[in-house]
C-alpha positions, 0 to 999 in steps of 0.5 A: 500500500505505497510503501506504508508499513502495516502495525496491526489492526483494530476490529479488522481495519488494518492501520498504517504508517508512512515511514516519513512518521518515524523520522517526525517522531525522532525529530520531535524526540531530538528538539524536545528531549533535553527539555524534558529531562531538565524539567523531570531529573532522574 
């Protein structure tokens, strides 16, 4: 399905995600992780 990677499915609609998501995820990870672990020290 154009290239999109199957991560299951919910009452048998199948979900998909475009791997454009992942490098969002680790983008948004990178710019607001330092910020968070000063707010919550381990």
């Amino acid at each position: 399905m154009n290239g999109n990677i199957r991560v299951g499915n919910l009452f048998g609609i199948p979900f998909y995600v475009n791997p454009s998501w992942f490098l969002i995820l680790g983008l948004v990870t990178f710019t607001y992780g330092n910020g968070l672990s000063a707010q919550f020290p381990a």
